[in-house]
C-alpha positions, -999 to +999 in steps of 0.1 A: -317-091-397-334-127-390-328-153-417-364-169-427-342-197-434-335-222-404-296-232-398-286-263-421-261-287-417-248-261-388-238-234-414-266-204-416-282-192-448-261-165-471-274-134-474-273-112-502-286-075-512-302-067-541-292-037-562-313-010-557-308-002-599-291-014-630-286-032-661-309-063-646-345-069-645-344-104-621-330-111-590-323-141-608-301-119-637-285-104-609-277-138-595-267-143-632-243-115-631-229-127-599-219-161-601-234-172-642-201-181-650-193-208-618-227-227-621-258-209-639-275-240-644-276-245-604-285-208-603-318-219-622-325-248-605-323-232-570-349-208-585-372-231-599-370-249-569-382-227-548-348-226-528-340-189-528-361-169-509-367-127-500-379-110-466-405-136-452-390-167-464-410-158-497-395-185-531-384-161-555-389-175-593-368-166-624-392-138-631-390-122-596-386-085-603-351-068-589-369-043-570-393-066-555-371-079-523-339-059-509-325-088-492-324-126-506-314-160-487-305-191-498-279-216-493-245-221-507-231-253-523-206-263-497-169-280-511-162-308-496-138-305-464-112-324-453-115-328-416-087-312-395-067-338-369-078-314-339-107-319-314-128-298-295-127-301-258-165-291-242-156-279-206-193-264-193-226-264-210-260-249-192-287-236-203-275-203-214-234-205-221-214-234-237-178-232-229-154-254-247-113-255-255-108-243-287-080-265-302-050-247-329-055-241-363-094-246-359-111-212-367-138-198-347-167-191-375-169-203-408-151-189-438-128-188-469-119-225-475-132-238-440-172-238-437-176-275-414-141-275-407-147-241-382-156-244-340-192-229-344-207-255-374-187-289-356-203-281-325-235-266-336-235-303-354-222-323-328-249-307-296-278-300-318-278-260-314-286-245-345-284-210-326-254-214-309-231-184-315-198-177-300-194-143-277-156-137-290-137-152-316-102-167-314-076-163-339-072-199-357-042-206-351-045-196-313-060-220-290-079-221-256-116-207-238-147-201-258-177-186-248-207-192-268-240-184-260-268-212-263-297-195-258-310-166-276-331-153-254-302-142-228-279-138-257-278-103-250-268-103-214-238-117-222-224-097-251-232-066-226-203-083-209-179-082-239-192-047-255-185-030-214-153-049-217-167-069-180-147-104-188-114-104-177-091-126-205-059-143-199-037-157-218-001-174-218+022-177-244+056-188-249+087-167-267+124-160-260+138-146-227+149-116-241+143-093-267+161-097-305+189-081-310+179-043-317+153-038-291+159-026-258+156-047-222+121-047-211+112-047-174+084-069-164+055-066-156+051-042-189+022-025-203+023-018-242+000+007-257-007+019-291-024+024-320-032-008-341-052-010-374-061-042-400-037-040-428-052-035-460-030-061-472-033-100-462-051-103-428-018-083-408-024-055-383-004-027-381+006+000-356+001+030-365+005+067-352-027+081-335-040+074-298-038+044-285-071+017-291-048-011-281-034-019-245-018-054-230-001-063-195+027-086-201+044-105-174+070-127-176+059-160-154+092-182-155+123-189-182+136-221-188+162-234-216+151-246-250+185-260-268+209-233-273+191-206-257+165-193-233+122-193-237+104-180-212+063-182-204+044-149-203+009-140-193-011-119-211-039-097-198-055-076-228-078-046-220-090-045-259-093-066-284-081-054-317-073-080-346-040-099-334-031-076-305-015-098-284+010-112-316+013-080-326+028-063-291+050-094-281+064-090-314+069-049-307+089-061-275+112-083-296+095-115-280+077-127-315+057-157-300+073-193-308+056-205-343+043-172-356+040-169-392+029-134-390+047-114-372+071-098-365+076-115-403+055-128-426+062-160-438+056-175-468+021-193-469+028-234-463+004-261-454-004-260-417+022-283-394+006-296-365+040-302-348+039-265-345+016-248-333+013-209-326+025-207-291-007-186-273-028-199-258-063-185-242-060-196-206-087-181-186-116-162-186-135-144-157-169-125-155-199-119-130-228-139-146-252-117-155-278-148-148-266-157-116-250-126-107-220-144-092-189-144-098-171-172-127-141-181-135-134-212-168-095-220-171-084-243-202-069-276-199-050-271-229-006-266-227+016-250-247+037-280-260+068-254-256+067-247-224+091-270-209+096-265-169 
């Protein structure tokens, strides 16, 4: 559903659903209901100032009737950020695609406790494209290609490309040589399949029992030594994209990737250390431009900082 509100400091309006019945007569005691006990003199205010608005960009007033509007928008009070030490690397921008190296422990989309501090609003900021929207997301803590699209009008030709599964991904990543003690030896190249599902606990995924919505080609591209023992560099071809596939079936091999906090165990939540970062990186990215109609290939500049030669 279109916002009637225009993009704003590169973060988009909230939306939020009215109840279709209950105890409140307002969309403003709903609101009440809500969030009364963080701010409801702000609540007011954003009424009375005309700030919150139903289907049509229509103000609503403190005496705007529940059932009068199903859907309301209006715009959060943003915390104030701290920015992360990480930049954005812009490697293509056209009039339809803007493809960029996503840096480590910078998320994708706004959300939770980082709203300016996320890929989409820093660059929607930084180029002046309030409808800039990315085509896939990466993980935060993983770093490398981004598609977005620029221009809403061919918007939909390229997430035909992503929903036909037409754009070839690769990735690299860097774990041990050899599996941990317990798992068996794994012949490369190796294709792991299974089941995955979000956990309903934290943000983990899961494998579970059931036919396989999850595959990945894993080859191993060179080993070299890291102190004691052995790393090695794989690359990483998925055919799906389910929540944390490609942590989730290294770790199933016994090859956890370097600097996981996840998996294959969860760690206890710490501050983020930029010293380490999660060792995956997104490396390349290939599809047949549905504009053009030739062929593309965008490769990251970015490099694992463990994988020595």
């Amino acid at each position: 559903m279109q916002s009637p509100l225009p993009v704003r400091d590169g973060v988009n309006a909230t939306r939020l659903r009215l109840p279709d019945e209950g105890p409140w007569t307002t969309a403003m005691d709903y609101m009440m209901h809500r969030w009364g006990h963080i701010d409801p003199q702000g609540i007011e205010d954003r009424f009375d100032a005309g700030e919150i608005v139903g289907e049509g960009g229509v103000p609503l007033d403190r005496s705007t009737k529940l059932e009068d509007h199903t859907f309301i928008w209006y715009y959060r009070t943003l915390p104030p950020e701290t920015r992360l030490p990480v930049e954005i690397n812009i490697l293509h921008q056209d009039e339809h695609i803007l493809v960029v190296d996503k840096p480590h422990f910078l998320p994708t989309t706004p959300g939770g406790t980082y709203i300016q501090e996320s890929a989409l609003v820093r660059l929607r900021n930084l180029l002046n494209l309030p409808d800039l929207i990315p085509m896939h997301r990466l993980d935060r803590m993983t770093a490398g290609l981004l598609l977005l699209s620029t221009n809403p009008e061919t918007r939909g030709k390229y997430q035909v490309l992503f929903e036909k599964r037409q754009v070839q991904k690769e990735y690299e990543c860097v774990s041990a040589a050899t599996p941990a003690a317990g798992f068996p030896a794994v012949e490369f190249p190796a294709v792991v399949r299974n089941r995955m599902t979000k956990s309903r606990s934290y943000l983990l995924a899961e494998v579970i029992d059931g036919e396989p919505n999850a595959e990945t080609r894993i080859e191993q591209t060179k080993t070299f030594d890291a102190g004691t023992h052995q790393r090695a560099l794989y690359r990483l071809e998925p055919h799906t994209g389910k929540t944390h596939q490609l942590r989730v079936h290294m770790a199933s091999l016994g090859l956890g990737i370097v600097n996981d906090a996840f998996y294959p165990d969860l760690l206890d939540k710490a501050p983020d250390d930029y010293t380490k970062p999660l060792q995956l990186l997104a490396r390349g990215i290939t599809f047949v431009d549905p504009i053009s109609k030739q062929p593309v290939e965008y490769r990251s500049q970015l490099e694992l900082s463990e994988a020595h030669a």
